[in-house]
N, C-alpha and C positions, 0 to 999 in steps of 0.2 A: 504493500500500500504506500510507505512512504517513498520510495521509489518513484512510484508512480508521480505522486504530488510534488515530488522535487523535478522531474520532467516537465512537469505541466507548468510548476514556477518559471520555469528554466525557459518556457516555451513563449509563455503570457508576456515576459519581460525581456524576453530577447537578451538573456545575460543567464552564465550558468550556473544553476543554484546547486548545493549539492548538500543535504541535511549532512554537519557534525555533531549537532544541539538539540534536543529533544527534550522537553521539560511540559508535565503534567503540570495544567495551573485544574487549581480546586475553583468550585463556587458555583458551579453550573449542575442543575438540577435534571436539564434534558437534551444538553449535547457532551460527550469527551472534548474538554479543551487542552490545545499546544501551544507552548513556544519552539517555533522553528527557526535553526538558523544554519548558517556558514558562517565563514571569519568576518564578511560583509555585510549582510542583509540579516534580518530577523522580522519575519511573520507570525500569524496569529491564527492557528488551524482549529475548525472544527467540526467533530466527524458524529458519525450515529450510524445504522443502519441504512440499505439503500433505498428503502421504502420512504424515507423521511430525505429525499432530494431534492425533493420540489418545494419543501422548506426552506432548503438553502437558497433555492434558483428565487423565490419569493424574496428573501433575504437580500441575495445580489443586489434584485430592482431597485427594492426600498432603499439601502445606502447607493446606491448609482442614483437616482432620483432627487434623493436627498441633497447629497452633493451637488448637483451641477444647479441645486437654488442659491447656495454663493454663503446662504445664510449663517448655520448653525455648524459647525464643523463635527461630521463622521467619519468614522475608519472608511478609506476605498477597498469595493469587492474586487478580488485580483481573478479570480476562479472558485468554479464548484465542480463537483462532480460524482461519479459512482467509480471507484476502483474493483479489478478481477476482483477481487478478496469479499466483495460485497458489501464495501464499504462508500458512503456518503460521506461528504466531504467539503467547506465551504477554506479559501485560502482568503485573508482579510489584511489589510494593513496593519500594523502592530503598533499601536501608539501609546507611547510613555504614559504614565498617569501619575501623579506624586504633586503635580505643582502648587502656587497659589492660587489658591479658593477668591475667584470674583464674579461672585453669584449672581450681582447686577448684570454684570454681562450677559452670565447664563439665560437673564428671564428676560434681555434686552433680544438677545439674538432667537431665542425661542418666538420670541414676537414676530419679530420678522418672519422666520419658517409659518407661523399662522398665515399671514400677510398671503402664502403662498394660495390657491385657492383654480377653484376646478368650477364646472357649470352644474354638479352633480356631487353628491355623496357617493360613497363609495372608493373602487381600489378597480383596477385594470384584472386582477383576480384574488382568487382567496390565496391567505397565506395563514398564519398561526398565530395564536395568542399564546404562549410558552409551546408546547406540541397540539395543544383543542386549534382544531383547523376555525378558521372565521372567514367567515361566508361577507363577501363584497362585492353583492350588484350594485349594477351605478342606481341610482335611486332620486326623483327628485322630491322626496318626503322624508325629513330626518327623522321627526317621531316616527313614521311606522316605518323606517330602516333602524328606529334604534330599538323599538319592539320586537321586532321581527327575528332580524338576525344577528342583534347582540343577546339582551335579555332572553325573548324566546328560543331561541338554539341551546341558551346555556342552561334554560332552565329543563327542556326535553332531554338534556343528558345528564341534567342531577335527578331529575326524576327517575330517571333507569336505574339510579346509582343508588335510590334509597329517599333523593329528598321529598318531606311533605312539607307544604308551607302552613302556617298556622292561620292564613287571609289567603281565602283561593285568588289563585292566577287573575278569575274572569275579572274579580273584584277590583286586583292591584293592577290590574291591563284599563278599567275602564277611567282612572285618576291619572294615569300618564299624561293625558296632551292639557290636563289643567295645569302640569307643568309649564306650557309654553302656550299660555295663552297669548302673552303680552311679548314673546322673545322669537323671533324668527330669526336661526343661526346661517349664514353660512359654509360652506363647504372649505372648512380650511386645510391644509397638511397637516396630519397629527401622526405623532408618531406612534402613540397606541399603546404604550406601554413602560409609561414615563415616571418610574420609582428611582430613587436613590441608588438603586446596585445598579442602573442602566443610564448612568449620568457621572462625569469627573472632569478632571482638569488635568491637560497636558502638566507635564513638566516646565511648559513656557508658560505653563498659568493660562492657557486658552481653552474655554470649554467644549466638550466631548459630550457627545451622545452615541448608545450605540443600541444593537438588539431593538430595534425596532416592529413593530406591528404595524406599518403604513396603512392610513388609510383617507382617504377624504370625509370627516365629519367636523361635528361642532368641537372647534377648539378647548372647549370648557372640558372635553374631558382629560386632557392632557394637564390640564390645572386642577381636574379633582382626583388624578391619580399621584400629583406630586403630593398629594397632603393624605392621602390610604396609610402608607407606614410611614409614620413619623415625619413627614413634610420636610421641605427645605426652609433653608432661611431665609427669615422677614425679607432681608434684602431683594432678594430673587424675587418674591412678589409685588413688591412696593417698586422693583424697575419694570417686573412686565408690565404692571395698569398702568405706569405714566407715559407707554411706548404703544400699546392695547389696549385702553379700559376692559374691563370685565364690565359685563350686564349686571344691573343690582339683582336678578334675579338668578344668578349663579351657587350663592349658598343652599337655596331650597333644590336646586339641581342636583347638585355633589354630591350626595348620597346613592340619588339614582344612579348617576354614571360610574361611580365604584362598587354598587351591586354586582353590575356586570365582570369586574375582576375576582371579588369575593364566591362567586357562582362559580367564575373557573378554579379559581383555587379548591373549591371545595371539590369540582369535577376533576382536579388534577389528583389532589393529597386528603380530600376525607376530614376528616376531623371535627374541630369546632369553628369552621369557614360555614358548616350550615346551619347551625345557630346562628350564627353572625347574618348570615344573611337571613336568616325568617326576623329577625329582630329591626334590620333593614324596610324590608315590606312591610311592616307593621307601623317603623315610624314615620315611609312615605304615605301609607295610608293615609295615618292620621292624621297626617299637617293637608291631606285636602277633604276633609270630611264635611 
């Protein structure tokens, strides 16, 4: 396999790569990640089974895409692919992380990436929210694209899994669009999957995003996933709304739209992600009753 991947480096970049350096980095939940290198270059590999290729091929777009908007700075996709061995395989830029932390920037340059904007909701195709595939037709209805095939997908497969919700579906399905009565969002670049482990700062102190979920929706949920675990700093918010405002009806949202991570989480690892989430649907209930 690595063989293989060192040819293909070798190939993509027109200069000959030849792994001496191999190093298992921890933290990843749903792919094997590497550092690869020679005495020159050092990359950033990673592999899974070959059924899960079109993860990565999803992957590539979203940081090619990402990238050539100018805005927010991501690793660039070098290659992917399936090796004899039956292995999947994504090759990435390897970028330093360590530096100083300038969060304004972060929520200045995130702004911008919103800025970025489509005629429709949606994503060119499905790609994955950790390994739970997500379904992206173009759509031009955010509420019933965000019923649809965020919340309802997720909830058809916690259902298989065991979940009951303590407020049936029809019930918590029919208070949805009082959400947005007053807020018509549009279609901006989000990345889909915007926590603190998928966000840092070069060595030169310029911020990083990576692991992305691309998709064209309302930006607000990329600002209610940076506050799901433990949020970023004041900083980072107080630069995006002076660069973005937020809608004042953003805080009655942000539950909603991190339902939808909390479902997958539960749909990934089980636990007490599904209490979290019937406790969720109980407290959007009640704030429209």
């Amino acid at each position: 396999m690595w063989q293989e991947i060192s040819d293909r480096i070798s190939e993509v970049t027109e200069t000959k790569f030849e792994i001496d350096r191999r190093t298992s980095i921890s933290g990843g939940s749903i792919n094997q990640a590497y550092l690869v290198a020679d005495r020159k270059r050092s990359f950033f590999v990673k592999t899974n089974v070959a059924e899960k290729v079109a993860m990565f091929e999803a992957e590539s777009i979203a940081l090619s895409q990402m990238h050539v908007t100018q805005t927010i700075r991501v690793p660039q996709p070098l290659c992917f692919g399936v090796c004899e061995s039956g292995d999947s395989y994504i090759v990435i830029e390897l970028i330093e992380l360590g530096g100083k932390q300038n969060w304004s920037r972060m929520g200045e340059q995130l702004a911008e990436l919103h800025r970025i904007s489509s005629p429709k909701f949606g994503w060119q195709q499905q790609n994955t929210i950790g390994s739970t595939p997500q379904i992206n037709p173009w759509s031009e209805n955010w509420v019933e694209f965000f019923m649809q095939h965020r919340l309802g997908y997720q909830l058809q497969l916690a259902q298989r899994r065991g979940f009951r919700s303590s407020t049936s579906i029809e019930q918590f399905f029919a208070v949805i669009p009082s959400f947005f009565r007053d807020y018509q969002p549009q279609p901006s670049m989000v990345h889909g999957d915007l926590w603190s482990g998928n966000a840092g700062f070069s060595i030169q102190g310029e911020p990083i995003i990576y692991d992305p979920a691309l998709y064209f929706g309302d930006r607000e949920v990329d600002i209610a996933m940076t506050e799901l675990f433990g949020g970023f700093p004041s900083e980072f918010y107080a630069a995006y709304n002076r660069a973005f405002p937020l809608d004042s009806g953003y805080r009655q949202r942000k539950t909603l739209y991190n339902l939808y991570h909390i479902l997958n989480h539960y749909n990934l690892f089980g636990g007490s992600y599904g209490s979290q989430a019937n406790r969720m649907i109980a407290e959007l209930c009640s704030q429209n009753r």
